[in-house]
N, C-alpha and C positions, 0 to 999 in steps of 0.2 A: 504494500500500500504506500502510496506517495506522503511522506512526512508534511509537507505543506498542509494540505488537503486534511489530514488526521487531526495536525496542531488544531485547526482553526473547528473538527467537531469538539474536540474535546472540549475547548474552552468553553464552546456552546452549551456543552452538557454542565459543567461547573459553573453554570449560571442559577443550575435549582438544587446544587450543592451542601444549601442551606437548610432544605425544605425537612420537613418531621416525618419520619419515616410513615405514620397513620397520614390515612387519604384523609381528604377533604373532600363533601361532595361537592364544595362548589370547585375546587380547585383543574385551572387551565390543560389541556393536555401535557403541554413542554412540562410543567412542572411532578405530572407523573410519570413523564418516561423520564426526567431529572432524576426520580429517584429509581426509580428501574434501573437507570446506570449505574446510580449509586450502590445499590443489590449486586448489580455483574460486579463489579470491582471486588465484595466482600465475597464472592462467590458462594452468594443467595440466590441461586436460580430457578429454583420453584417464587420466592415471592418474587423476581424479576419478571417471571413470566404472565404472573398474574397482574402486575403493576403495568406491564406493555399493555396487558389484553383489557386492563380498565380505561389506559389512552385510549385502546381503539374505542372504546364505548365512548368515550369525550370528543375523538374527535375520530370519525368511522377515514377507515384507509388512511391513516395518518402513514406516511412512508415511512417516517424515523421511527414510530413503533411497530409497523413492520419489519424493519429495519434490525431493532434489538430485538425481536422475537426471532428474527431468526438468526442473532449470535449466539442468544441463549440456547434454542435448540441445537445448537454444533457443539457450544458447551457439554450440553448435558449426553453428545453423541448420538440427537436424532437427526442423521443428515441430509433426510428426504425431506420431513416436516421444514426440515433449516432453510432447503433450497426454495422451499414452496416460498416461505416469507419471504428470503429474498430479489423473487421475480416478482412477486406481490410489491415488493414496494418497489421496484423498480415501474414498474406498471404506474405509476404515482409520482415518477420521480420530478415532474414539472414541478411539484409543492412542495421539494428539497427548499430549505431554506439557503443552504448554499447547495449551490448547484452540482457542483463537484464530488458530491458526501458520494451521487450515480456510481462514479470509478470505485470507492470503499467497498460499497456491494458488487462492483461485476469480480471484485479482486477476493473477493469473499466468497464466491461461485466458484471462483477459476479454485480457488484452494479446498472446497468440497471433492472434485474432482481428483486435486492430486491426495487426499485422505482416503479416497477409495481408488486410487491408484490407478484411474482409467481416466490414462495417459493421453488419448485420442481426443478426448472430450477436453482436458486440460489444456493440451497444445492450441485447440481452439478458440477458447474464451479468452489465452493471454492472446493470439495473434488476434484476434477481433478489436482489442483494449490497443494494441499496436497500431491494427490499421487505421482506427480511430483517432488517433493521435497525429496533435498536428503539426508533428515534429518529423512526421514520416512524409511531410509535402517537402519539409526542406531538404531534407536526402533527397529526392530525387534526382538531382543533377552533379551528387557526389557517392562515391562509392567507398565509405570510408575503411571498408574491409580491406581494399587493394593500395590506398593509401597509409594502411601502416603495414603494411607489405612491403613496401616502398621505402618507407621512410624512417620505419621501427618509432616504436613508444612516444620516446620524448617527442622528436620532431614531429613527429603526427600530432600532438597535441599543441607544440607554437603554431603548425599553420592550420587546425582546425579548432572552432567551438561550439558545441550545442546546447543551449537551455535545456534544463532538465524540465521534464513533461509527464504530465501521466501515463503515458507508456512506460516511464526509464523503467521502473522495477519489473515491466512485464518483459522487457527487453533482457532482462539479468536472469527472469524466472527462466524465460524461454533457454539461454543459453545452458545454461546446468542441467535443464528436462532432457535439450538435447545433444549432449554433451552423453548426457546417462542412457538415451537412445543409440548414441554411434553414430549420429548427424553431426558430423565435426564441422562441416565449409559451414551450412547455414550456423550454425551455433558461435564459431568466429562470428558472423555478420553481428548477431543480435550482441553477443559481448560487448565488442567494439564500441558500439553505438552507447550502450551503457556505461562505460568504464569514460565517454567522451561527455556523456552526459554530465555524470558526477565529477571528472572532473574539472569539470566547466564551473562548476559551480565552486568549488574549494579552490580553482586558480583567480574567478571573480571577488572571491570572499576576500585571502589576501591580498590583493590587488586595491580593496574598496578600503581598507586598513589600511594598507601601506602603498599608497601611489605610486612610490618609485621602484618599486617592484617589478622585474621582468621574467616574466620566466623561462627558463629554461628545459631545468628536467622535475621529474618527479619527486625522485626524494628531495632535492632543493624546498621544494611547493610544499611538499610536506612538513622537513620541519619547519618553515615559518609556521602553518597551519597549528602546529603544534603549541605556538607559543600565544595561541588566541582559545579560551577556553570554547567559544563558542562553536567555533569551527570544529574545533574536537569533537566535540558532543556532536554537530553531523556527522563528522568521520565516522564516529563509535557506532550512531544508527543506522547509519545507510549499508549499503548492499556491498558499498564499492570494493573490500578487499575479497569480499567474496565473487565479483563480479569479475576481479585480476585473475585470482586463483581461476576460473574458467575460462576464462579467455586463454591465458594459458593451457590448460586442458584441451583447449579443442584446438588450438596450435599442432601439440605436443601429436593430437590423432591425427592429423594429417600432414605425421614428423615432419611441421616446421621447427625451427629450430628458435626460431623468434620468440619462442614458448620460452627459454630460458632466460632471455631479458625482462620480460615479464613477471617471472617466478624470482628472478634476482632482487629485481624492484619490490614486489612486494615482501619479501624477505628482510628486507633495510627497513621498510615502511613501516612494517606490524610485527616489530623484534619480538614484542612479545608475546603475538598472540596466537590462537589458532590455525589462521591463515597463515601467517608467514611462517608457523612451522611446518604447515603440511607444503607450502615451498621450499623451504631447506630440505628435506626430505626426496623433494622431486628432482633437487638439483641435484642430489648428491646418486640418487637412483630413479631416472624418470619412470613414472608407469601411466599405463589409460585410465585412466578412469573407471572404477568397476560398472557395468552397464545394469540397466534398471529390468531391461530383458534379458538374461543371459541370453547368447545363443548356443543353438545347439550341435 
């Protein structure tokens, strides 16, 4: 899910953060799915469910109680019920207050799909969230796969930038789905595009702090990045080292070797974490990636 887009429900929901957990009969919808969120958070999901299904009685088809009825239902692991809700509120999404909450739910579909592990239907509702996205008009007249082919890592990133979009994370899902399918070429594409994304955004961030700032390579961007807490804290939530470590990956499957400047990079970048150990790891012994289907 796009952290932009998330920030700005939450905050919404911490508007009836106040409210008493006992209804009110006269009390507004928002303030009974206010606390329905409040419920999911304490992981009270039978009275969550009951507090959605009292908005919808306040305000019938209300999306955003549609909405959290069917998190709760995935909560509780019923995840047909789950999907009903959240086509239901899509069906309604014009009376999103923000408009944008639509992407939370199709990304909330697309993740039903990969819980039951039918992979088909998955690949589908991220490349839908993709096509949709109107960041896939401005590629069209760049191919940024053959471009850092060309130019490796860094340079690809001084002469390309792309806003990050509601696609990026679909763009990251998609690479690792098919990366663990053994679609290596398409799974580069979608990488790429992600890893440009975000970091387009952590080379802007520094940049908007420190004016005289140029960049050049990655780990450079990074530690500045580092010395800004806020930036951090994207780094920390976003996708990106995980979005390295695959691009790499689907490098590595169609032995480019460009896989290994990637895996070096984020290896410096995330000394300490997860990601940059399972690249130390691949630098030191490359392997595929174990695949999601084996074959036979």
């Amino acid at each position: 899910m796009t952290r932009g887009i998330a920030t700005v429900i939450i905050l919404m929901s911490l508007l009836g953060s106040v409210a008493q957990v006992s209804a009110d009969p006269a009390e507004p919808a928002w303030l009974a799915i206010a606390r329905a969120d409040r419920l999911m958070d304490q992981g009270e999901f039978g009275g969550a469910i009951r507090t959605f299904r009292r908005a919808l009685d306040l305000s019938p088809e209300n999306p955003m109680a549609l909405y959290g009825l069917g998190r709760a239902y995935r909560a509780v692991g019923d995840l047909d019920v789950a999907e009903d809700y959240f086509r239901r509120s899509l069906d309604h999404q014009e009376r999103f207050e923000v408009a944008d909450t639509r992407l939370l739910v199709r990304y909330e579909i697309a993740a039903l799909h990969r819980i039951r592990r039918d992979f088909a239907r998955y690949e589908h509702e991220l490349m839908r969230l993709v096509e949709d996205d109107p960041a896939t008009d401005e590629l069209a007249d760049v191919n940024p796969q053959r471009a850092l082919a060309e130019h490796g890592l860094d340079r690809f990133l001084v002469l390309y930038r792309l806003t990050e979009s509601g696609g990026t994370v679909a763009r990251g899902m998609l690479a690792e789905l098919l990366v663990g399918l053994g679609r290596y070429y398409a799974a580069t594409g979608h990488a790429t595009v992600a890893v440009l994304q975000s970091m387009t955004t952590v080379i802007e961030a520094v940049i908007r702090r420190d004016p005289t700032f140029e960049f050049s390579t990655v780990i450079d961007v990074m530690t500045h990045a580092a010395r800004h807490p806020e930036i951090r804290e994207y780094v920390e939530d976003s996708r990106l080292f995980r979005d390295l470590y695959y691009l790499a990956a689907s490098l590595w499957g169609e032995r480019d070797r460009g896989a290994f400047e990637v895996w070096r990079v984020l290896s410096e970048i995330d000394r300490d974490g997860a990601w940059g150990e399972r690249a130390r790891r691949q630098l030191a012994d490359p392997q595929p990636e174990p695949l999601l289907v084996p074959t036979r």
